[in-house]
SEDRENKE-754265 format. One line per 2 residues: number of its first residue (from 1); their letters; for each residue x, y negated, z of C-alpha. Coordinates in Angstrom, 3 decimals. Each point is the difference from the previous one (the first is absolute). Layout:
! residues N
NUM = a = X/Y/Z; ...;
This chain:
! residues 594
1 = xx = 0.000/0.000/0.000; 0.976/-3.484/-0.839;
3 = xx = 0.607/-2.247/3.400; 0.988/2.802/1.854;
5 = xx = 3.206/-0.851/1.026; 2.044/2.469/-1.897;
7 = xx = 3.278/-1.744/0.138; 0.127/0.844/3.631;
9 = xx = -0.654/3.311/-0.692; 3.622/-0.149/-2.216;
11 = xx = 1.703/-1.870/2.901; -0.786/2.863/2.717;
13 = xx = 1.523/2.257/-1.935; 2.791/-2.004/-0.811;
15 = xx = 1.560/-1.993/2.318; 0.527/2.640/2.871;
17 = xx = 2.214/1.474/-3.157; 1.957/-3.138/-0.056;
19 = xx = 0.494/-0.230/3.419; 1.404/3.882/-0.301;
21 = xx = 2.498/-1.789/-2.493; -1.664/1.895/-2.718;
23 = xx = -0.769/-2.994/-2.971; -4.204/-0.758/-0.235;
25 = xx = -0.833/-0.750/-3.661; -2.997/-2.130/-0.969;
27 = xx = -1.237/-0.773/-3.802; -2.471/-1.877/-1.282;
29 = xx = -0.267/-1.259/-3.547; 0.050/-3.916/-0.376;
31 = xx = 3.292/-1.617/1.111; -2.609/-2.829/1.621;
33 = xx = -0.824/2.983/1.936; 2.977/1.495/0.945;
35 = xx = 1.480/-3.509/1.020; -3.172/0.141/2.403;
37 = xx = 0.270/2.941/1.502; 4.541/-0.921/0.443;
39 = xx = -0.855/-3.170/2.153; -2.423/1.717/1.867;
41 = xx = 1.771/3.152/0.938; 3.084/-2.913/1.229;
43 = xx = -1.923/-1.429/2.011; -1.851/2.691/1.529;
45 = xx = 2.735/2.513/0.643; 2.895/-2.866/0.644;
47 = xx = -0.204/0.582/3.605; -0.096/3.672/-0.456;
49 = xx = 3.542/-0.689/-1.408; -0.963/1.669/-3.366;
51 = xx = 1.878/-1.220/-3.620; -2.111/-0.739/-2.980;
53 = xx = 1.139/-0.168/-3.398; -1.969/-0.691/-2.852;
55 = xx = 0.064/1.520/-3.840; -1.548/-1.430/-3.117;
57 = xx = 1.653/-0.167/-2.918; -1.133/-3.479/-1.079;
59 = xx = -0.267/-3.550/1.050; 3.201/-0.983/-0.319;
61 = xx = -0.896/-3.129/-1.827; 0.959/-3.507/1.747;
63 = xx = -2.746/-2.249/-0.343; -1.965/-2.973/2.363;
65 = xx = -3.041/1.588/0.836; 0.916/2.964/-0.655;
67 = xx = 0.896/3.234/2.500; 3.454/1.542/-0.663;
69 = xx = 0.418/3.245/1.803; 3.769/1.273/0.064;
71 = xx = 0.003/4.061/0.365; 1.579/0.767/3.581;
73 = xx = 2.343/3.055/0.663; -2.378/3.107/1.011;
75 = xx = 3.738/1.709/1.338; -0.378/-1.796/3.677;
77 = xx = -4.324/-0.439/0.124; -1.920/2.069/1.994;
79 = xx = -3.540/-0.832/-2.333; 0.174/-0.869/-3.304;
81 = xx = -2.676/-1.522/-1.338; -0.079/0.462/-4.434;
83 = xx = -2.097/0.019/-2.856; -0.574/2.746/-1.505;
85 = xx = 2.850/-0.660/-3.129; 2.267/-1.564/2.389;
87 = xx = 0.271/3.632/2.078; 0.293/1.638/-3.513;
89 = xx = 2.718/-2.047/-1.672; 2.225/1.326/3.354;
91 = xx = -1.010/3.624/-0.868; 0.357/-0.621/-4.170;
93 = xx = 3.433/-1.487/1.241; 0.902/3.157/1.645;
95 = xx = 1.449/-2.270/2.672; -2.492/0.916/2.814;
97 = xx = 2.368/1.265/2.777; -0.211/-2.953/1.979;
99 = xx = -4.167/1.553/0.079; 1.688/3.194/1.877;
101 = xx = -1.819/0.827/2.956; -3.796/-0.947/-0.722;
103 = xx = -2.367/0.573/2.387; -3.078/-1.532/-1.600;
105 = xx = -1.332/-1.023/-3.312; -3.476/-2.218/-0.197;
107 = xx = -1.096/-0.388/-3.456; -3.144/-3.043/-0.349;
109 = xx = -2.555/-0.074/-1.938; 1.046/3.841/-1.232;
111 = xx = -3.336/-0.189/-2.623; 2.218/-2.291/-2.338;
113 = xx = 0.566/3.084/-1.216; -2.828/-0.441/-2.062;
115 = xx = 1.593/-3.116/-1.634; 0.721/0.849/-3.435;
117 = xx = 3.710/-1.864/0.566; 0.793/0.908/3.131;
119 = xx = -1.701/3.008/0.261; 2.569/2.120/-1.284;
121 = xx = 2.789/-1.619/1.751; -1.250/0.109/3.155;
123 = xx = -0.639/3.819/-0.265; 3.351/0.560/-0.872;
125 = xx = 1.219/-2.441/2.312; -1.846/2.185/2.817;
127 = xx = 0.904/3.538/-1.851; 3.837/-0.979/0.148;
129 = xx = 0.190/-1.199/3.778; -1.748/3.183/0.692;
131 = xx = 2.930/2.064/-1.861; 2.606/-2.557/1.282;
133 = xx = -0.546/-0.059/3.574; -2.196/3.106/0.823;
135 = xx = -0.022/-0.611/3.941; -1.428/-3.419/-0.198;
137 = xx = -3.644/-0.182/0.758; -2.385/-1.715/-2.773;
139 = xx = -2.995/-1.954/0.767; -2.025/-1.396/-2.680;
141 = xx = -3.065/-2.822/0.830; -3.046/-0.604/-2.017;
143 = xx = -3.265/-0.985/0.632; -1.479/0.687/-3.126;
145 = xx = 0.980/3.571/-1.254; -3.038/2.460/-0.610;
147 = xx = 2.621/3.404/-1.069; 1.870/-0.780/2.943;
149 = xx = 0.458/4.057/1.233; 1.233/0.131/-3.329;
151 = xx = 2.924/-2.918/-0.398; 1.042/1.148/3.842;
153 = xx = 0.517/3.626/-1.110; 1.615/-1.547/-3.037;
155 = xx = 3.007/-1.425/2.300; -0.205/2.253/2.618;
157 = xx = -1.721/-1.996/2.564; -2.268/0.693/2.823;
159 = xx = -3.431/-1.851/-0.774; -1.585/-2.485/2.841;
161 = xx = -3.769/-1.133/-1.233; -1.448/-2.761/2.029;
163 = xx = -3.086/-1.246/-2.126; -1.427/-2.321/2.993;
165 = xx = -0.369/-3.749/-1.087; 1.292/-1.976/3.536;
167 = xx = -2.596/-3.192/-2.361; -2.904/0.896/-0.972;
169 = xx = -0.529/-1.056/-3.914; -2.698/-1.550/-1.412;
171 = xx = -0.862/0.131/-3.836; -2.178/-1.891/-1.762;
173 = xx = -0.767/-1.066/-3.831; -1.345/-3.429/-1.171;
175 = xx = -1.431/-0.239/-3.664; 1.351/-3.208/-1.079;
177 = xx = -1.566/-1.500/-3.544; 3.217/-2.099/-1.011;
179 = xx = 2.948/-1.329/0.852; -1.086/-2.897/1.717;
181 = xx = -2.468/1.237/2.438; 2.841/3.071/0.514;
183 = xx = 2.741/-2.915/1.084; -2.951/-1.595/2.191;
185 = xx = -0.329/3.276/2.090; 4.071/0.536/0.159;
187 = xx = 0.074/-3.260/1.522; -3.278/0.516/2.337;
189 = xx = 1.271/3.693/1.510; 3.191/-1.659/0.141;
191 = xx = -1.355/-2.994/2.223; -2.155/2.261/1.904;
193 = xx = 2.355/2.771/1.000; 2.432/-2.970/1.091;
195 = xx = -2.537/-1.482/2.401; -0.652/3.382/1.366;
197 = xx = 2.153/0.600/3.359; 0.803/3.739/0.841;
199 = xx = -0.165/0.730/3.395; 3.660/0.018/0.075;
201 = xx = -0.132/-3.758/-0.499; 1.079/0.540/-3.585;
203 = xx = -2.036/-1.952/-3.564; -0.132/2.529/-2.481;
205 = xx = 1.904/-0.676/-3.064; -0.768/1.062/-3.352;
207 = xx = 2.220/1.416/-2.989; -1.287/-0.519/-3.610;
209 = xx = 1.236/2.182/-2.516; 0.107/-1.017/-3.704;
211 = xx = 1.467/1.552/-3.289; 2.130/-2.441/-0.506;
213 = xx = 2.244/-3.026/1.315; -1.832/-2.720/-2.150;
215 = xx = -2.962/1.041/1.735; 1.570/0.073/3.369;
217 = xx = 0.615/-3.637/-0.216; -3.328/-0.823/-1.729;
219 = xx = -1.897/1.487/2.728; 2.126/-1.137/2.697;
221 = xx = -0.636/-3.807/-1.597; -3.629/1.427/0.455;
223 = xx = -0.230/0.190/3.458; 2.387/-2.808/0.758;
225 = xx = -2.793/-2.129/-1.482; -2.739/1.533/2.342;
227 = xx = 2.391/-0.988/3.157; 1.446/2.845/0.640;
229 = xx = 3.988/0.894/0.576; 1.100/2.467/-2.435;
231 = xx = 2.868/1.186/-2.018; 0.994/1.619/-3.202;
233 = xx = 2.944/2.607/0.356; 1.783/1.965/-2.533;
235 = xx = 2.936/2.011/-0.887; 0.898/-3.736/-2.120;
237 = xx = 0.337/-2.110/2.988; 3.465/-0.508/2.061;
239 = xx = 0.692/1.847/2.859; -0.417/-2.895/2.103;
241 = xx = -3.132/-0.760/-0.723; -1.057/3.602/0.325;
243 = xx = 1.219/-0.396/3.299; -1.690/-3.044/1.052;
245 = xx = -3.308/1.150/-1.051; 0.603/3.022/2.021;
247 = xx = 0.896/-2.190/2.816; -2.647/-2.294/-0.343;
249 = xx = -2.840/3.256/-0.328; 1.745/1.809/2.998;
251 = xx = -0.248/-3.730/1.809; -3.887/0.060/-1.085;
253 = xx = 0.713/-3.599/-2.052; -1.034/1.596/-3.906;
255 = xx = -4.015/2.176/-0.153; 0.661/1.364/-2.564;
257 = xx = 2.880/1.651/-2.396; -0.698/0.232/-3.706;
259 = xx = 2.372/2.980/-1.442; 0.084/2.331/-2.484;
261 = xx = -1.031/3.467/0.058; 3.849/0.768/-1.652;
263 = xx = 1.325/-1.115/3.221; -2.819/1.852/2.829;
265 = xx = 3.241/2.005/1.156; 2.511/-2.754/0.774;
267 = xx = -2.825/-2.037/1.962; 0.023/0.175/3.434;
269 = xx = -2.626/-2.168/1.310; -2.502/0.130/3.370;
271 = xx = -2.830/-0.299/-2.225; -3.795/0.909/1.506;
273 = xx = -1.680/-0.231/-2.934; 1.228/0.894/-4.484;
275 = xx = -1.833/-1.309/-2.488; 0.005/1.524/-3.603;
277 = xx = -0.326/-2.624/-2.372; 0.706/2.436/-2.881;
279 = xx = 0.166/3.760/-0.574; 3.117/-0.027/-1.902;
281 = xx = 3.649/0.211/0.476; 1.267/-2.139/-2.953;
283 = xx = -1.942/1.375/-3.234; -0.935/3.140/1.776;
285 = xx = -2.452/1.378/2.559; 1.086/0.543/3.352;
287 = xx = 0.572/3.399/0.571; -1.627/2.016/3.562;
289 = xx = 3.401/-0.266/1.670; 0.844/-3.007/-0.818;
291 = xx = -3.578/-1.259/1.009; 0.049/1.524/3.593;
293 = xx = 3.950/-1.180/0.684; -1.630/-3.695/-0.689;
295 = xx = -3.455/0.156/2.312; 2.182/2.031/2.576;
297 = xx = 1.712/-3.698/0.421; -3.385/-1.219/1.934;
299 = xx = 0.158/0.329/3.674; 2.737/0.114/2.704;
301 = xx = -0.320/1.718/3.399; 2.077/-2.888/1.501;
303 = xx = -1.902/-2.769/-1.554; -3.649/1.370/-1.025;
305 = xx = -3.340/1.976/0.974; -0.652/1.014/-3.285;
307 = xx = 1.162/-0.745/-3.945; -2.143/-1.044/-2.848;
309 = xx = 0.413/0.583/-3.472; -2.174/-1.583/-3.005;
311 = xx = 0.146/1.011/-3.409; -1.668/-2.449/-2.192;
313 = xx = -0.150/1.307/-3.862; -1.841/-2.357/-2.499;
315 = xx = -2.717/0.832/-1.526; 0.236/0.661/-3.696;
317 = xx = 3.880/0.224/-0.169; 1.286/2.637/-1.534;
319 = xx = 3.638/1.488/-0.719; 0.923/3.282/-1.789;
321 = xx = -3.884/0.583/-0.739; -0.851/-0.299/3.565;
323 = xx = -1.839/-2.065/2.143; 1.471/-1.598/3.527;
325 = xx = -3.124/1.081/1.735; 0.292/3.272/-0.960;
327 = xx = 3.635/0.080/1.034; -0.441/-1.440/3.279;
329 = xx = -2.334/2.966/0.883; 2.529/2.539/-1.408;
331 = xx = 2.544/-1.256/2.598; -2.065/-0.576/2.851;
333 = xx = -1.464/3.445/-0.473; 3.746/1.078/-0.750;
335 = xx = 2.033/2.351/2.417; 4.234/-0.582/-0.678;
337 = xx = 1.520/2.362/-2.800; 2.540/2.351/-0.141;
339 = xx = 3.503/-0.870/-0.134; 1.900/1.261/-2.931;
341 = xx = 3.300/-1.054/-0.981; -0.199/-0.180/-3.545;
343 = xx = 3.967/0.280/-1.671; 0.465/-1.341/-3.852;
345 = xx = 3.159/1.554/-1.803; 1.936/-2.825/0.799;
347 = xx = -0.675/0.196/4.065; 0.748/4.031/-0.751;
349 = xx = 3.525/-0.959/-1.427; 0.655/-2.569/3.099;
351 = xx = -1.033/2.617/2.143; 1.866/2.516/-0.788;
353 = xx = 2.958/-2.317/-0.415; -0.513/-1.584/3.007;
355 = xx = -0.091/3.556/2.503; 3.335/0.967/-1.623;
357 = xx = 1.629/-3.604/0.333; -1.340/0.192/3.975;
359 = xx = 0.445/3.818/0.749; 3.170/1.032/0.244;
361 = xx = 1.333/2.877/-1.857; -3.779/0.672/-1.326;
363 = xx = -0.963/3.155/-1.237; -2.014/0.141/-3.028;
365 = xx = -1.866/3.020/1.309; -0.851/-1.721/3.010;
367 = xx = -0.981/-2.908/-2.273; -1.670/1.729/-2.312;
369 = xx = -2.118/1.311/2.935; -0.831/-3.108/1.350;
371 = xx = -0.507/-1.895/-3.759; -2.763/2.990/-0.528;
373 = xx = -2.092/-0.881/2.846; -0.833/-3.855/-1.566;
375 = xx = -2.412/-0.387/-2.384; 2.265/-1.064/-3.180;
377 = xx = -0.656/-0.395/-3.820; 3.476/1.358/-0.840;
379 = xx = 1.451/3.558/1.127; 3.168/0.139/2.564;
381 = xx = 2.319/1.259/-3.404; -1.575/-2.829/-2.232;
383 = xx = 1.153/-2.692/2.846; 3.752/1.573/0.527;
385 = xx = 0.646/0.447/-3.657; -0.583/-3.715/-0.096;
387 = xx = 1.956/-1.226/2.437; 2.851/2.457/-1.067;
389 = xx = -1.024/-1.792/-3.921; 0.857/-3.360/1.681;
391 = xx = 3.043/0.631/2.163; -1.398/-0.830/3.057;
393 = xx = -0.225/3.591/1.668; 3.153/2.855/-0.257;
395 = xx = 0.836/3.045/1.817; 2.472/0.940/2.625;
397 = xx = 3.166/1.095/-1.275; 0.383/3.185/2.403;
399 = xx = -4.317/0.100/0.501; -1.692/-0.005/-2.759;
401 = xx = -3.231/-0.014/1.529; 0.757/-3.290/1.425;
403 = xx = -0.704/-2.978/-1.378; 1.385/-2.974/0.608;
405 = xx = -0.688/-4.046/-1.086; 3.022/-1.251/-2.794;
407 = xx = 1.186/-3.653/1.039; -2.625/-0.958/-2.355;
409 = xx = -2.951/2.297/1.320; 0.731/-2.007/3.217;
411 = xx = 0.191/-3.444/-0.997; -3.351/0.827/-1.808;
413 = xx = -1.591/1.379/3.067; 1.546/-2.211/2.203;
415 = xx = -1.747/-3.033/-2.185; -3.858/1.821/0.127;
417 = xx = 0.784/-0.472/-3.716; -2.603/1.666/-2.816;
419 = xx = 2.051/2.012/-2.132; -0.672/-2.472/-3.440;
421 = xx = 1.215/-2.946/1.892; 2.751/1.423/1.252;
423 = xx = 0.963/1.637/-3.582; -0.650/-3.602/-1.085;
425 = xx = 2.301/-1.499/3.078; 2.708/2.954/-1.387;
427 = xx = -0.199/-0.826/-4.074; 0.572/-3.934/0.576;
429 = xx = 2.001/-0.465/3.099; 2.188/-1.737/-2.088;
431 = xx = -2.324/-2.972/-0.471; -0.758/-2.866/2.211;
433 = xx = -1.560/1.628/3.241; -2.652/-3.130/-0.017;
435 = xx = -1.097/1.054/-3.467; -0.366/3.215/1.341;
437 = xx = -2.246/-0.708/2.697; -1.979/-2.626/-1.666;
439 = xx = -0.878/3.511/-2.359; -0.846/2.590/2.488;
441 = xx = -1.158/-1.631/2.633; -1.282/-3.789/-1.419;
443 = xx = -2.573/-2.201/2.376; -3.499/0.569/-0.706;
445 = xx = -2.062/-2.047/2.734; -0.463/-3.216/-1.820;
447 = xx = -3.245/-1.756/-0.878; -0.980/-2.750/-2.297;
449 = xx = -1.432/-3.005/3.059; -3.741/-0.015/0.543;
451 = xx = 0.100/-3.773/-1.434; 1.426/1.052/-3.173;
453 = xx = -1.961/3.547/-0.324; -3.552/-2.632/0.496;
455 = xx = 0.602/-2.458/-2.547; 1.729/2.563/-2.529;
457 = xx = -3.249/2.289/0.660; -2.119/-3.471/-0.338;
459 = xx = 2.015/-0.939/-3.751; -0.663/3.376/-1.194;
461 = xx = -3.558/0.984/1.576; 1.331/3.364/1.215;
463 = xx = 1.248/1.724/3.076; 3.708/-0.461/0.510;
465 = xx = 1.928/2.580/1.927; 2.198/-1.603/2.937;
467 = xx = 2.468/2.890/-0.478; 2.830/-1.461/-1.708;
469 = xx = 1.164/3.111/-1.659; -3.548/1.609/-0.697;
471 = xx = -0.138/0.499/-4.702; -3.453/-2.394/0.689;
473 = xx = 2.157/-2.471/1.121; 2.928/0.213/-2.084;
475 = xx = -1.792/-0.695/-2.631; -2.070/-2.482/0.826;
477 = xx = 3.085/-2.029/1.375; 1.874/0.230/-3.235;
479 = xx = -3.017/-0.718/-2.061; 0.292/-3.421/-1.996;
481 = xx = -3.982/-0.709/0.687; 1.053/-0.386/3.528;
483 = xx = 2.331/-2.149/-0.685; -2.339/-2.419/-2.294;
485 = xx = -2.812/-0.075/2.698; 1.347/-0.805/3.249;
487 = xx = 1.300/-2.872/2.088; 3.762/-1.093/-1.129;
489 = xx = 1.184/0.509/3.318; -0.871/3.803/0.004;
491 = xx = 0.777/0.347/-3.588; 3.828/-1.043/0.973;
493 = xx = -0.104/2.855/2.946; -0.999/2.561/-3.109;
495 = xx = 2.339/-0.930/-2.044; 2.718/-0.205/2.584;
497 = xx = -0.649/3.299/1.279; -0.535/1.205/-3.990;
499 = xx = 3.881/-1.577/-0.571; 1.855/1.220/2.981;
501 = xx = -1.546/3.621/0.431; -1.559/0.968/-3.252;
503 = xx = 2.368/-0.921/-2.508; 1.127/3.006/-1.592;
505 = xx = -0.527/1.943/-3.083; -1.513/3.140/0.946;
507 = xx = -2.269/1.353/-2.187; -2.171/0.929/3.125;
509 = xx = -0.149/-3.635/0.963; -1.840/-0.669/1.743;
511 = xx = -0.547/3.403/1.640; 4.310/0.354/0.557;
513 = xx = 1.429/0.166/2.967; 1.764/-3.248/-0.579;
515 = xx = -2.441/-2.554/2.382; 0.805/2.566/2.816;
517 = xx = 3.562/0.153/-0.214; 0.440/-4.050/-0.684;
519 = xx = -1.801/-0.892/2.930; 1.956/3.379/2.446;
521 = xx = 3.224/-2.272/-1.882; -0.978/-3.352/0.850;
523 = xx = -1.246/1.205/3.630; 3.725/1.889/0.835;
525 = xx = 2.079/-3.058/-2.142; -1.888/-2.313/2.810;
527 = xx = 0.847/2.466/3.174; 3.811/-0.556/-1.608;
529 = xx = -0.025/-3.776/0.349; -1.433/0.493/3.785;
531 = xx = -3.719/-0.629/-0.647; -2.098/1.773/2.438;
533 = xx = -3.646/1.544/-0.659; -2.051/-3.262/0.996;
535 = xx = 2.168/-2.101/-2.287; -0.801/2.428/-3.254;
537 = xx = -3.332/0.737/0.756; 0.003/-4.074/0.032;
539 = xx = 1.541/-0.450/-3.226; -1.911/2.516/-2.141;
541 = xx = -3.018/-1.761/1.208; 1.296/-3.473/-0.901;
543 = xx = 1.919/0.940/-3.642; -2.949/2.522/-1.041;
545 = xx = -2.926/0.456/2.178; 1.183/3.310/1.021;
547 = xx = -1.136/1.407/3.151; 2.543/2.047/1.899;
549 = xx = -0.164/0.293/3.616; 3.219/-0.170/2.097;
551 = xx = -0.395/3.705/1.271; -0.132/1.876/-3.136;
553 = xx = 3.174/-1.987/-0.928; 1.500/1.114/3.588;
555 = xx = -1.207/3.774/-0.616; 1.053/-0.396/-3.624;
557 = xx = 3.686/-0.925/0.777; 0.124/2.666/2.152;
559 = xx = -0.476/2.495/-2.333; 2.376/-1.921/-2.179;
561 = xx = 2.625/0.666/2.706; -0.930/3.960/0.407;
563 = xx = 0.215/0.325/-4.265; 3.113/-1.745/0.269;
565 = xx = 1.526/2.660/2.309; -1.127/2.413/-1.864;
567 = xx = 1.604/-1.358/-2.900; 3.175/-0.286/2.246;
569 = xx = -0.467/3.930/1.385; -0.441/1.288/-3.642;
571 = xx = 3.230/-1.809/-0.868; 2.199/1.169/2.534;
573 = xx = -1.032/3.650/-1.091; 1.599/-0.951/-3.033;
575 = xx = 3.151/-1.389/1.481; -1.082/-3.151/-1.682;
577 = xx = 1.083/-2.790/2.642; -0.364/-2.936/-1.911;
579 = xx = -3.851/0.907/-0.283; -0.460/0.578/3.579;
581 = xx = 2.464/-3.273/1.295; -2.042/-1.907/-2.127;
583 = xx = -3.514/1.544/1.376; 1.021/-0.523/3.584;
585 = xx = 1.331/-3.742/-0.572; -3.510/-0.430/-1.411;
587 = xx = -1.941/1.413/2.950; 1.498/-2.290/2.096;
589 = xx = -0.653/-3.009/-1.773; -3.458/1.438/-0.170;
591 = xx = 0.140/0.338/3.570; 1.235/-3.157/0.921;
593 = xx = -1.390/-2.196/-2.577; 3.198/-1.644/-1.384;
């Protein structure tokens, strides 16, 4: 059950391990999350005299605004808090032996194993720790997982079912006829919730969820007008003002919290009451399990008597040939699904690759054993062939039914690289390592500004896409009509962005992949000269009414940093130093920002 306090449940088994000088393990999936749970665990168990170390992987990015985490050594900590990739780059490393001696392993929020992402890493994240360190004990929390006797036999784990609610959870489902009377009734609940005291002296709060984070600020501008305090909070904004709005709802100053269904498992909020403005998760319906993780954010022991959740579909409104009424009852009337991890070939190769980069001296019987258990599109043969194909596996010279990573094979693994992009990294590590990034991994979370999008949509009499790199928009941005019928001012911005991003020759144009990979340049060429997120966010608004908030930037250059070591990993397999010197120079100027 959701609000059940399962975290504690982690901690009792862990910390009397830590205090036997036996290392207590906790995961979770965010890095938001995992920061959380690092300055929590110092502060609690300071006085028991216990070290905490923290593992991400990321955020390495200096930035105002913005949180930089630096990993900390896991040799000396007693808990180490990681997500779940920063735990599995150690083991991919094969440099866990300062993880010797583990007493306890907690893995949150174990039903991401349903994610179709991180779904298969996670299960062979948890498959390889159980191989690696067989005396550890595993505990896995969830509060929504219906095959749960299955996934504990699965990893070997004793299962604990406690399906009591400590809130009781109402549900209820308002008809709305438009958009207008559906914002009225957001605000109303919202008001009237806030004015309600629990009898823990607590006003409930309210969390809105939306499909998108235009509409998180629409609707937040919404309710602002109808007097109340409320806030619109996204994966886009900076950290620091993630973090004051999480102050300011903890502090009972903000209602109400607009967000985005995308982000239900990152938000941590004392809400009494979720609203549904929408049924979707971007273009698609919410599925069961994701639609029970959201309403199971309504209603704290600590805080409330009960939680409330509304669903309000609109009449009329359909998507994929059906209705929002008729999907609202589906879900309501909706028990959680089945967890299946669901591999493609590519998360078979990185599998694979990834047990015999982590196990040491692995047997491909023993592999093949485990490989046959997962439900795969490829056969164990097909998978080892390939990675044989493309250098990254080879056998043991005196075992030949061991198998062992090449310097390559690691570097790949080591990187959570898809085998194309790492072929890709491998055929033109030669080039400029930008231009290599700005190819494989370019920025895509860019939108054309709501100004811009009305009076282009006004000109032509037509819906205009806000999504900068959406074919709808494309062309109706390079169209010459556009150009004829609107203001000057906004004509300049077209043309601007027209001259500096779309001015090649591709026969695609402008479907290429050149307006991706000019703006990924101009974004990293600004980093180089010291600009931080704010100030390019500020000038793609200004020089072309492009919308880019400061945190995709932030996440974005991130990533940039993690392809470049990749790049610089791949290159030193080679014995190509030049590459990798000039990789690492790069990260730090990244890094920095000069």
């Amino acid at each position: 059950a959701t609000a059940s306090g399962k975290t504690l449940v982690g901690e009792l088994a862990g910390i009397p391990k830590a205090m036997n000088h036996k290392k207590f393990i906790y995961l979770t999936p965010l890095v938001a999350l995992a920061n959380q749970k690092y300055r929590d665990f110092k502060k609690q168990y300071k006085d028991l005299g216990l070290k905490v170390a923290i593992k991400v992987g990321s955020n390495r990015i200096k930035a105002k605004n913005e949180l930089t985490i630096a990993n900390k050594s896991a040799k000396n900590a007693d808990i180490i808090v990681a997500t779940y990739e920063g735990l599995d780059f150690m083991l991919r490393s094969s440099r866990y032996d300062e993880l010797k001696n583990i007493g306890c392993v907690v893995i949150d929020e174990i039903h991401m194993l349903d994610e179709q992402e991180r779904g298969p890493r996670l299960n062979g994240l948890v498959n390889r720790l159980l191989r690696i360190f067989p005396d550890a004990q595993l505990i896995g929390l969830s509060a929504t997982v219906k095959n749960s006797r299955q996934i504990a036999s699965n990893f070997k784990m004793k299962l604990v079912e406690y399906d009591q609610r400590p809130v009781p959870l109402e549900r209820h489902l308002i008809f709305t006829k438009n958009e207008y009377e559906k914002n009225s009734l957001l605000a109303k609940l919202s008001k009237k919730e806030f004015n309600t005291l629990s009898s823990k002296g607590y006003h409930g709060q309210t969390i809105i969820f939306t499909n998108s984070r235009r509409k998180t600020h629409s609707i937040t501008q919404q309710i602002q007008k109808r007097g109340l305090t409320a806030a619109a909070y996204h994966a886009g904004l900076s950290y620091s003002k993630k973090v004051k709005i999480e102050k300011d709802f903890a502090n009972q100053k903000i209602s109400t919290v607009v967000t985005t269904a995308a982000l239900a498992a990152g938000v941590d909020f004392p809400a009494a009451q979720v609203l549904f403005e929408t049924l979707r998760m971007g273009n698609k319906w919410l599925t069961n399990n994701d639609f029970s993780q959201m309403l199971g954010r309504a209603g704290r022991p600590t805080y409330h008597d009960r939680g409330k959740v509304f669903l309000l579909p609109e009449l009329s409104k359909e998507y994929d040939n059906e209705s929002e009424e008729e999907m609202a009852i589906k879900l309501l009337d909706s028990d959680v699904d089945d967890i299946n991890v669901e591999y493609s070939e590519l998360d078979s190769y990185e599998q694979v690759l990834a047990d015999i980069s982590s196990i040491r001296n692995a047997d491909i019987r023993n592999l093949e054993s485990n490989y046959k258990k997962l439900e795969t599109p490829l056969m164990f043969e097909e998978v080892v062939n390939l990675l044989y194909d493309r250098k990254l596996i080879t056998q043991h010279n005196n075992k030949p039914s061991v198998l062992l990573p090449t310097k390559y094979g690691r570097a790949v693994s080591m990187s959570f690289l898809e085998i194309p992009k790492a072929e890709y990294i491998k055929k033109h590590i030669n080039q400029d390592p930008l231009r290599i990034v700005e190819s494989i991994e370019p920025f895509d979370s860019a939108y054309v500004s709501n100004r811009l999008v009305t009076r282009v949509a006004k000109a032509l009499k037509t819906n205009v896409s806000t999504r900068l790199f959406a074919d709808s928009t494309r062309t109706i941005l390079t169209s010459g009509e556009v150009l004829a019928k609107i203001d000057a001012q906004y004509a300049d911005k077209l043309l601007a962005m027209q001259i500096d991003f779309m001015d090649c020759k591709c026969k695609e144009r402008p479907f290429c992949c050149c307006l991706e990979r000019n703006i990924s340049h101009k974004i990293i060429k600004r980093r180089l000269y010291g600009w931080g997120p704010n100030r390019i966010s500020k000038e793609f608004m200004s020089l072309y009414d492009i919308h880019i908030y400061p945190g995709d930037i932030f996440t974005w250059l991130d990533q940039v940093i993690r392809t470049l070591e990749a790049i610089s990993r791949i290159a030193h397999a080679f014995n190509n130093k030049k590459v990798s010197d000039n990789c690492n120079r790069l990260i730090k100027k990244i890094e920095q920002g000069k």
